[in-house]
N, C-alpha and C positions, 0 to 999 in steps of 0.2 A: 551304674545300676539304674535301671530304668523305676524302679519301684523301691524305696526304706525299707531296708532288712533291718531288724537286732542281732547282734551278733556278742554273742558271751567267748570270750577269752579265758578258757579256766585253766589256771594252772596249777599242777600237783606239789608237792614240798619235795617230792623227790630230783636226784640230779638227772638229766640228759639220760636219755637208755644208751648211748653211744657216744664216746669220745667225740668233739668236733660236731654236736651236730646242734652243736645254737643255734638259733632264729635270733633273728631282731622283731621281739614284740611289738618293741614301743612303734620301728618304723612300719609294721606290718597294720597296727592298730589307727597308726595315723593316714594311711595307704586308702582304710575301708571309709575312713573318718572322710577322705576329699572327695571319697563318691557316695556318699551319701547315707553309708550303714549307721546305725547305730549301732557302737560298739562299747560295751561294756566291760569289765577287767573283774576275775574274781579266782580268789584262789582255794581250792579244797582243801577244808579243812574239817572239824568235827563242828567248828561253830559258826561255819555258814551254808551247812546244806542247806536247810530253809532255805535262804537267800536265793540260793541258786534255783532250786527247784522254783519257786515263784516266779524268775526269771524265766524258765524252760515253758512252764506252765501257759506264761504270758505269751509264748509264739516263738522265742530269741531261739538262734541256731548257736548249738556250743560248739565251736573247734577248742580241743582240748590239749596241751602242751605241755609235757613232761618235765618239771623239775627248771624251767624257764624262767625266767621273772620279766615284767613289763613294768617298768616304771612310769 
């Protein structure tokens, strides 16, 4: 990445829409991490929209991941 992105990781409480179709967060999050992203981890709930939204507001780009978890 020739230029610091933010990137928000949000993940929903729900399971996978599809049988089989895990990602590996942590290695995808650690992926943006050695090129230079800022990448943040937040998961939707009722008691962090705030959070997020401040995030979003701030410039961060949300790729969003159904029912995932990132440790």
């Amino acid at each position: 990445m020739s230029q610091s992105r933010k990137i928000v990781l949000v993940q929903t409480p729900h399971r996978p829409a599809t049988a089989g179709s895990e990602i590996d967060l942590a290695g995808l999050r650690d992926a943006l991490r050695e090129r230079g992203a800022e990448v943040e981890v937040a998961v939707l709930d009722a008691d962090q929209v705030d959070g997020l939204l401040d995030r979003l507001e701030a410039g961060a780009l949300p790729v969003v991941f159904r029912g995932e978890r990132c440790t």
